[in-house]
C-alpha positions as CSV (number, residue, x, y, z in Angstrom):
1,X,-21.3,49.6,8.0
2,X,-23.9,46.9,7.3
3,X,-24.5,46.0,3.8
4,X,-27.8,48.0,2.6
5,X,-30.6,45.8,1.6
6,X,-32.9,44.8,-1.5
7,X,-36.2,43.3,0.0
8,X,-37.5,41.3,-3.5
9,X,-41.4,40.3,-3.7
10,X,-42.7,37.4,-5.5
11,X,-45.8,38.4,-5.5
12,X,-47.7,35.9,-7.5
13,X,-47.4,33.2,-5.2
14,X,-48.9,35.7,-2.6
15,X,-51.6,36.4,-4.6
16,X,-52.8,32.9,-5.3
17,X,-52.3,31.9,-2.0
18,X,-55.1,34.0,-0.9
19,X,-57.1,33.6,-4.0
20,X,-57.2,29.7,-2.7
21,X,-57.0,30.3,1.4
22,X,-59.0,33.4,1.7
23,X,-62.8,33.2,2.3
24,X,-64.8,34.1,-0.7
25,X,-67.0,36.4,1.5
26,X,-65.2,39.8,0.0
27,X,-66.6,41.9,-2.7
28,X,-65.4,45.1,-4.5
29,X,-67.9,48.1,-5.1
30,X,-68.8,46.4,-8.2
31,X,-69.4,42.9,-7.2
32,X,-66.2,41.1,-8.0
33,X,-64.8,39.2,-5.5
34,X,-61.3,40.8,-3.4
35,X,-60.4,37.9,-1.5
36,X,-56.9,37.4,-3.2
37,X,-56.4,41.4,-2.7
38,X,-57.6,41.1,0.9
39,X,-55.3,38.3,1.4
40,X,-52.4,40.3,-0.7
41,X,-52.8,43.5,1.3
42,X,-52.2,42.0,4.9
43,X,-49.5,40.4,3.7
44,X,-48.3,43.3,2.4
45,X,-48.8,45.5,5.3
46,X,-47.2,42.9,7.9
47,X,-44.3,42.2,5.5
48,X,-44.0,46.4,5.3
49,X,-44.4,46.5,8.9
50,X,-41.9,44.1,10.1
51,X,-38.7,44.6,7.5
52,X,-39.3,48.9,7.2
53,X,-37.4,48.5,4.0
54,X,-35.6,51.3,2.5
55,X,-35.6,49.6,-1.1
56,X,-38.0,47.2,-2.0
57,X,-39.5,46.0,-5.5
58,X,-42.5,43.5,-6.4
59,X,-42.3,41.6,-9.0
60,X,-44.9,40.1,-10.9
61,X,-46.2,37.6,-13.4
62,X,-47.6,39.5,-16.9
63,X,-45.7,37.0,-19.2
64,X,-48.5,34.2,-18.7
65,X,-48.6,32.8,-22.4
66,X,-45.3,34.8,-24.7
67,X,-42.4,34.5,-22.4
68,X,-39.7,33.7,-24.1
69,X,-39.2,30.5,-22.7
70,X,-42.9,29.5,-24.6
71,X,-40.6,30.4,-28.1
72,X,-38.2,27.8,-26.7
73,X,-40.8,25.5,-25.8
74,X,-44.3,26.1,-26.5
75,X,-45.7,23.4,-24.1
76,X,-43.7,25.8,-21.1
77,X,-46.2,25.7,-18.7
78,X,-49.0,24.7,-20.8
79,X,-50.5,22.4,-18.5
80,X,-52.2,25.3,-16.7
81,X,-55.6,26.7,-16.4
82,X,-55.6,29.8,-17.6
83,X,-56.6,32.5,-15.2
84,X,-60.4,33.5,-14.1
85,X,-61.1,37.2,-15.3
86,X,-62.0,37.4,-11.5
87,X,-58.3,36.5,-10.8
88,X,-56.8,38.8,-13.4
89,X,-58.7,41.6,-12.0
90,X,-57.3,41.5,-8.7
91,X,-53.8,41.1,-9.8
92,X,-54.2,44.8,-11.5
93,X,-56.1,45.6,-8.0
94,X,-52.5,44.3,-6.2
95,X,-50.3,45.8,-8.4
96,X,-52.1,49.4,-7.9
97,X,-52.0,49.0,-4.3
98,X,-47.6,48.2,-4.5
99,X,-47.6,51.3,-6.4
100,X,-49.6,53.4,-3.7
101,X,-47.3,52.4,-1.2
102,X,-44.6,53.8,-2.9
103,X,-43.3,50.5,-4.3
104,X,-41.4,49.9,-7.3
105,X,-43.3,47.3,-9.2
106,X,-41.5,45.0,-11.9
107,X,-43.5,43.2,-14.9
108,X,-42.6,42.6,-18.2
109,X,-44.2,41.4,-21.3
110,X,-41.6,38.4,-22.2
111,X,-40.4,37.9,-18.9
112,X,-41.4,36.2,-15.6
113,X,-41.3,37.4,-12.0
114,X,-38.0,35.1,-11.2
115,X,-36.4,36.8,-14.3
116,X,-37.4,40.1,-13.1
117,X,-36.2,39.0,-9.6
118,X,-32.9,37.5,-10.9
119,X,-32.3,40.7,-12.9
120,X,-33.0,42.9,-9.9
121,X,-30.9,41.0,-7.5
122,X,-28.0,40.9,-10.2
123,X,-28.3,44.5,-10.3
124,X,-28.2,45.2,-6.7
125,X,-25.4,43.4,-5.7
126,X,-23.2,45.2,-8.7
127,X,-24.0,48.8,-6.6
128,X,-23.5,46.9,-3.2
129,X,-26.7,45.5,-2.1
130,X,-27.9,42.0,-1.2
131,X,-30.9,41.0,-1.8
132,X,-33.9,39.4,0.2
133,X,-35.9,36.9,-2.0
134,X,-39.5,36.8,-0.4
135,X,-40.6,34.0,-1.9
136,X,-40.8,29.6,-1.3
137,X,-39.9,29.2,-4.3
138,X,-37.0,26.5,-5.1
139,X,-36.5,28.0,-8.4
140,X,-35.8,31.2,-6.9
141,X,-32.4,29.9,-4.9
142,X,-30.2,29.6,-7.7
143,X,-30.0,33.4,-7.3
144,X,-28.7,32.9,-3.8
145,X,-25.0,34.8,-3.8
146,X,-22.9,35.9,-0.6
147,X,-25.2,37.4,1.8
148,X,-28.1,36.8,-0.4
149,X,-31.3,35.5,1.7
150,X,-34.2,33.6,0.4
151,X,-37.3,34.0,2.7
152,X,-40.5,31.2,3.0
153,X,-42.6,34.0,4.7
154,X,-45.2,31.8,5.3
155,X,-43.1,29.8,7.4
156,X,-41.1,31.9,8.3
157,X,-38.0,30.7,7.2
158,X,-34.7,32.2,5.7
159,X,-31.8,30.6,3.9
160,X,-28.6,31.6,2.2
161,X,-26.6,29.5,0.2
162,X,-25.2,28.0,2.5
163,X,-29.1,26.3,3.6
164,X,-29.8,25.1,-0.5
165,X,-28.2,21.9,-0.4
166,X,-29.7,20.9,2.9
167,X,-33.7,22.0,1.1
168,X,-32.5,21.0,-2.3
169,X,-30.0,18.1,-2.2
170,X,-27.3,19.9,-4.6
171,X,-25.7,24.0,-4.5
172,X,-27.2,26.9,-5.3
173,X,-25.5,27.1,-8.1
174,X,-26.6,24.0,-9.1
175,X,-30.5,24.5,-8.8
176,X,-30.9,25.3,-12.9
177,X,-29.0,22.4,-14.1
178,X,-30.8,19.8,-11.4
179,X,-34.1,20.8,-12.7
180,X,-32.9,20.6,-16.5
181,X,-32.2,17.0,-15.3
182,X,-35.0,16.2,-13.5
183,X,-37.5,18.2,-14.9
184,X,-40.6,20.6,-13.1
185,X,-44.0,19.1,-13.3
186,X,-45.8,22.6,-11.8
187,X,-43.8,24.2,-14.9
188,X,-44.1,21.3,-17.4
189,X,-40.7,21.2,-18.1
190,X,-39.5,17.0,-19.2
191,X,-35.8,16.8,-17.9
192,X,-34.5,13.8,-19.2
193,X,-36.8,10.5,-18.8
194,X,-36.1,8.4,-16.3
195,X,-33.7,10.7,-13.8
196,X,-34.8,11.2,-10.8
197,X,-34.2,13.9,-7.5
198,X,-31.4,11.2,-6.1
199,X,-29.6,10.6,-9.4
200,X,-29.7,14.0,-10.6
201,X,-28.1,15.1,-7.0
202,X,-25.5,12.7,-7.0
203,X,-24.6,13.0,-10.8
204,X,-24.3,17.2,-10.0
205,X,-22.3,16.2,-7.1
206,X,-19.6,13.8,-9.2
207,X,-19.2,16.3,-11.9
208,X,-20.5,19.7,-10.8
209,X,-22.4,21.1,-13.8
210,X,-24.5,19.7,-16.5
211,X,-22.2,20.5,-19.0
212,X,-19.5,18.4,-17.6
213,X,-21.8,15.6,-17.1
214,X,-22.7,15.5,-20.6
215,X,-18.9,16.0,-22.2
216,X,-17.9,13.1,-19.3
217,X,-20.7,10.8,-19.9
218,X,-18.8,8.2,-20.8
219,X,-17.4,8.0,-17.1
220,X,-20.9,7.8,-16.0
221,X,-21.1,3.6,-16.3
222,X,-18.2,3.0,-14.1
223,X,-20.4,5.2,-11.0
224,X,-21.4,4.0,-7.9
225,X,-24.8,4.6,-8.9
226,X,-27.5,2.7,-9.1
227,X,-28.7,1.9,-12.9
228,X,-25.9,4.0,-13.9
229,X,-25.0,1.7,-17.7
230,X,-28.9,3.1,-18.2
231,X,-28.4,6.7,-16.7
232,X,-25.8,7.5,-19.2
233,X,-28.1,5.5,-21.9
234,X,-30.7,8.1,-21.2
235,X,-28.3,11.1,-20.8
236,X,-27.0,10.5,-24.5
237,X,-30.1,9.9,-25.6
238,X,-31.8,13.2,-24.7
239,X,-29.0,15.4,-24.4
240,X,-30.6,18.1,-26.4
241,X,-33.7,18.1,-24.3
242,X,-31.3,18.4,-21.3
243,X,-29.6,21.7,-22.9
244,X,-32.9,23.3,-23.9
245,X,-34.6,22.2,-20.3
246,X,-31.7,23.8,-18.6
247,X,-32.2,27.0,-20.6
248,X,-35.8,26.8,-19.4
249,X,-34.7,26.2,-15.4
250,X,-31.9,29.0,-16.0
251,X,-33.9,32.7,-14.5
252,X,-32.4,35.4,-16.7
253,X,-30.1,38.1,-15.4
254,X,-31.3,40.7,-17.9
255,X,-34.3,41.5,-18.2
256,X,-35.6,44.9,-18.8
257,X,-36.0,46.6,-15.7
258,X,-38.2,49.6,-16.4
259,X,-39.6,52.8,-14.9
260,X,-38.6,52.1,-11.7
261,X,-36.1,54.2,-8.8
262,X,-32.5,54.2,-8.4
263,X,-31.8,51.5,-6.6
264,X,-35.2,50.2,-6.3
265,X,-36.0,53.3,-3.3
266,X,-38.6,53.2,-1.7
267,X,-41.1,56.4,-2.3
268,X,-43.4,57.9,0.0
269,X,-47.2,56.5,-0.1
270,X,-49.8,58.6,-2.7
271,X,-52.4,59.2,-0.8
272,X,-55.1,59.8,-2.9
273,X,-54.9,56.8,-5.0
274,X,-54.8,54.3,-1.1
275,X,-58.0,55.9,-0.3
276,X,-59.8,55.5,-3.9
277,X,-58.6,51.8,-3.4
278,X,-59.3,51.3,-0.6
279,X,-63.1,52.8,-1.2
280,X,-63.1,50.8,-4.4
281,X,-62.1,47.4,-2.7
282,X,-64.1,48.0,0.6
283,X,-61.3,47.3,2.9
284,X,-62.6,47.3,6.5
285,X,-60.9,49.8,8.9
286,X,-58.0,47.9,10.0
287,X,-56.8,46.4,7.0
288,X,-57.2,50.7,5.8
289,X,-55.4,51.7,8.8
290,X,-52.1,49.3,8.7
291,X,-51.9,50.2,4.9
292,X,-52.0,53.7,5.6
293,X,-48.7,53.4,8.5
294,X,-46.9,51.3,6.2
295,X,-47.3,53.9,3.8
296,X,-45.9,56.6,6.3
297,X,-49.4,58.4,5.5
298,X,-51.5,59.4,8.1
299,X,-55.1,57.9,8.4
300,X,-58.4,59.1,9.7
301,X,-61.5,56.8,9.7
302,X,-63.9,59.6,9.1
């Protein structure tokens, strides 16, 4: 028998993908504009369409400003614009419609959408399941176990971790402790000063974790590595930022996962609540239509 599988949503990068590609031409009841939900819901529908999966979760991003990583850090992320009211409003819009279809929907105060992915898949794969990371994210990979998928749906393509090193430069296991060393501009996370992807690859290569890199730093001179007297200069003298980056690139295992189905199962599509939607976000009759079949509901344009 096939091993039964966990199709996993990051649906905030769906979401603002449409909020920027969309046309700003769509417009709820009210006035406010729907062209991220427009964009989410076909994306939904095709992604619903295409995979029929049996268990299937979305996560997404409610921890903008108190994750617990901003405690660690309270410049985590803070070089971003905080989110239009028009923007928030459609995430609540998306997160309805995953919960008409009969998805399970995963948020949490203190935690991110990779957390609540990582905790998921964790989960999963202790009853039996693997999991299918829909998502480009190269954060995301480090989750990547045996017959684990990560999926750029986009562009359509799909890696295990086998494909990270080839995308990455290092092992999946490796993905938390590169960043810690290189640092994430989109996340504003420092690394260590002065590291780069190339270094950081080959150093993760030599010793295999961050850890040993740091107790073995001493070796680091005596590397064939370009600027390596100064690489281990800079890895002694930032050490500590290393450790608390690397908690910051690390996605949690074990987060709260609340409120939602055995095994993440999917539920049959309410009904009621897809048509007030659908009403209240003045979806034309196709969009209507393909929501309704990947609901399993039946659908009538009168």
């Amino acid at each position: 028998m096939s091993t039964p599988t966990l199709y996993l949503v990051d649906a905030s990068l769906y979401v603002f993908r449409a909020w920027h590609s969309m046309p700003d031409e769509f417009s709820d009841a009210e006035g406010w504009p729907t062209n991220a939900v427009q964009g989410f819901a076909r994306f939904l529908a095709e992604l619903l369409e295409r995979t029929r999966p049996t268990h299937v979760a979305v996560a997404f991003d409610e921890a903008l400003d108190d994750c617990f990583r901003n405690r660690l850090y309270p410049a985590y992320k803070a070089n971003r614009e905080p989110a239009p009211e028009a923007l928030k409003r459609q995430f609540a819009h998306c997160r309805a419609l995953c919960v008409a279809l009969g998805l399970d929907v995963l948020s949490h105060g203190h935690y991110e959408a990779d957390d609540l992915i990582g905790s998921a898949a964790h989960a999963a794969r202790a009853n039996g399941y693997r999991a299918v990371i829909v998502s480009a994210d190269k954060d995301l990979s480090q989750l990547l176990g045996d017959g684990d998928e990560q999926w750029d749906y986009a562009r359509n393509q799909r890696w295990g971790a086998a494909g990270v090193p080839a995308r990455h430069g290092v092992e999946a296991r490796q993905i938390a402790d590169y960043l810690a060393l290189t640092g994430d501009s989109v996340d504003n996370i420092p690394g260590v000063p002065g590291i780069g992807a190339k270094t950081a690859a080959a150093l993760l290569a030599h010793f295999g974790t961050l850890d040993a890199l740091l107790e073995r730093v001493d070796e680091v001179p005596y590397l064939r590595l370009r600027g390596a007297a100064s690489t281990a200069r800079k890895l002694r003298e930032h050490r500590e930022q290393a450790l608390l980056c690397r908690q910051l690139t690390t996605i949690a295992l074990d987060a709260p996962l609340e409120g939602v189905r055995p095994h993440f199962a999917r539920a049959g599509g309410d009904a009621a609540a897809l048509q007030a939607l659908c009403e209240a976000l003045r979806f034309g009759p196709l969009t209507r239509r393909r929501l309704h079949e990947a609901a399993g509901l039946a659908y009538g344009s009168a």
